[in-house]
C-alpha positions, 0 to 999 in steps of 0.5 A: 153507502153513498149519499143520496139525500140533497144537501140544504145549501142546494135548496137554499140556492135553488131558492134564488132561483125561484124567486129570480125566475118569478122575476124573469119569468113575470117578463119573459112570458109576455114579452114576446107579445109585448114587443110584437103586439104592444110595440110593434116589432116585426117577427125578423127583429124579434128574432135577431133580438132573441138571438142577440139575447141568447148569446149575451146569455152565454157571452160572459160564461166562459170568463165567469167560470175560468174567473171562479176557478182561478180564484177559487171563489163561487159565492162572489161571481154569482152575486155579480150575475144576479145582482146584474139582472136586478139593475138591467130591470129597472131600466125596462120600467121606463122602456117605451120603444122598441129599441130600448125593449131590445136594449133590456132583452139582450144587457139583462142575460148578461146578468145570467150568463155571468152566474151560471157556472158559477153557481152550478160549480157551487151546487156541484161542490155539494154533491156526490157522483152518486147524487147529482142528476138528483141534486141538479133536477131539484135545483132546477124544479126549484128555480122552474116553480118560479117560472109557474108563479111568474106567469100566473102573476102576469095572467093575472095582471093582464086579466085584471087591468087589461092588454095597456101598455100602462098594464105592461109597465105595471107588471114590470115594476112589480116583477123587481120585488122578487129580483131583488129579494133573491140577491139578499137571499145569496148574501146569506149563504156561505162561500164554497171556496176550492182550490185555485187553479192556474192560469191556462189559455183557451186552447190548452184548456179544450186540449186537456179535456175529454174526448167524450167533451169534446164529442158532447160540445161539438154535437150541441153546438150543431144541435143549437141551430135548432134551438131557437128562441122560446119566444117563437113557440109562444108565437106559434100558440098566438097564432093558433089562436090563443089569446094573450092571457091564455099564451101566459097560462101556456107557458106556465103549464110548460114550466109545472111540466118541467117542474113535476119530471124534473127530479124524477128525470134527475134520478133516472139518469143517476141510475141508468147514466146520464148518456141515455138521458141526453139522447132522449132529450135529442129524440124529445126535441125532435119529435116535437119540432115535427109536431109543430110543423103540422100543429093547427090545433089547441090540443096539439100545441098544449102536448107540444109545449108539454113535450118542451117542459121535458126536453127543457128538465133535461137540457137544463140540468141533466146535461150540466151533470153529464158535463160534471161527470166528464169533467172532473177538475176544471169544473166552472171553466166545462162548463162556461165554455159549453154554454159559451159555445151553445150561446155562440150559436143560438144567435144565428139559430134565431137569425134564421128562425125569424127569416124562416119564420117571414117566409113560413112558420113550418120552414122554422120548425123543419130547419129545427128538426134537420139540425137535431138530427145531424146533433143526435147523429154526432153525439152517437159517433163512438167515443 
């Protein structure tokens, strides 16, 4: 019988997680708010900087896993990556305009982009065909747990001392705590060195893949244009009208969602193939790029935001083991060059969301559900 349980290096890992997403989350969920409300950034820059971020988050994946397979070595790269989130941190304790605020957004996910692939190749090195959508779906409930401490530390620190940018700097000194504990965690942990491979340009590499890659990559590339900043969702609950502590608490209930589906999602796709599982996740994003086009209520964007948290358990780790299962050699370098490529365009997709978003906030959302559908409609092409 095959293995099935998680492997304690994966729980060990997805400890790094929680306490970065403490971290990350801690500032994400307020920053939005922050660079808008607080300094006064219109929706069109908010959204070229989303945008610009999105795609520094993806910039460096592809060089970070050709590098780790080269050299056959995980545990390096991904200290790197997280270790340069922690410094680009520092320097949002002393942001006080709008263009530094921009500055940090975009240079702290190079720190992401350079450990994702990576540290999924690490994960991906201890597990078993027949237990990696398992062992993904508690990584990620691992490192989302941290993203519902994160906000709830933020809640609480805005409703204490108030909605001052001096609260604001506050939170962002104390969100370094849990950053830096995270890259001592790493130094504990045990390289899971592999085979080095050799050398091989961009070209060859994509030629030698599978067509069902291919296929894959090039249906999430056109469904990225759909995938715009998060920040945009936590806009639209703002102007709904919840208050700013409350769109905190808002998106702490989007991440317990993502957490509480995440390893039963895992299992799912172990059973039933992670194909199927990819195109709920299509049909979830749809639906709810819809529904946020006619939401004018509180209940409707609470069921939206929870729609999202299962969409986003899929995206974010379902999808890495479909690649896994497809790619079987070349691991790191699959998967840097999907989130390369998604990365590439997230940055247009938020570009015309905030454009969109100046003219009428549903254009937004309708453009979303277009390119989802033409997405899902590539990804059914036959193999």
């Amino acid at each position: 019988m095959k293995k099935s349980k998680v492997d304690k290096n994966i729980i060990f890992l997805g400890l790094v997680s929680f306490l970065t997403d403490i971290s990350s989350e801690m500032i994400f969920s307020v920053f939005s708010v922050f660079f808008t409300v607080i300094l006064g950034a219109s929706t069109i820059l908010l959204g070229l900087v989303e945008g610009l971020a999105d795609f520094s988050a993806s910039s460096l994946n592809y060089v970070s896993g050709y590098l780790s397979d080269k050299y056959g070595k995980r545990k390096p790269f991904t200290i790197m990556g997280y270790g340069f989130s922690v410094l680009a941190k520092f320097f949002l304790v002393i942001v006080n305009s709008v263009w530094l605020a921009s500055a940090f957004r975009v240079f702290e996910r190079l720190g992401k982009s350079f450990r994702g692939p990576p540290r999924d190749a690490w994960i991906s090195s201890f597990t078993t065909s027949a237990n990696r959508g398992l062992s993904f779906g508690v990584h990620k409930a691992l490192d989302k747990a941290g993203a519902i401490v994160g906000p709830l530390i933020a809640f609480f620190i805005i409703r204490s001392l108030g909605e001052s940018y001096s609260t604001f700097k506050l939170l962002f000194l104390i969100a370094l705590v849990p950053a830096a504990a995270s890259v001592l965690v790493l130094f504990l942990l045990k390289d899971r060195s592999v085979k080095p491979t050799k050398r091989e340009n961009t070209f060859l590499m994509f030629k030698g893949t599978s067509k069902e890659y291919k296929n894959y990559l090039l249906s999430s590339a056109v469904f990225s244009l759909a995938y715009f900043s998060f920040s945009f969702l936590l806009l639209k609950a703002y102007l709904v009208g919840f208050m700013i502590k409350d769109v905190i608490l808002l998106y702490l209930f989007f991440n317990l969602v993502f957490v509480i589906v995440s390893v039963p999602i895992g299992k799912l796709g172990d059973i039933i193939g992670r194909r199927k599982i990819i195109i709920l996740s299509f049909l979830i994003y749809l639906l709810m790029s819809i529904g946020f086009i006619f939401a004018r209520y509180k209940w409707e964007v609470i069921v939206l935001f929870g729609l999202f948290g299962i969409f986003f358990a899929i995206d974010e780790a379902q999808s890495k083991a479909y690649i896994l299962d497809l790619e079987k050699k070349r691991k790191a370098t699959a998967l840097g060059m999907y989130a390369y490529v998604t990365g590439m365009v997230y940055l247009p997709a938020s570009i015309i969301a905030g454009l969109l978003w100046k003219i009428n906030p549903a254009y937004a959302f309708m453009f979303a559900s277009l390119a989802t559908l033409i997405g899902l409609g590539l990804f059914f092409r036959k193999k």
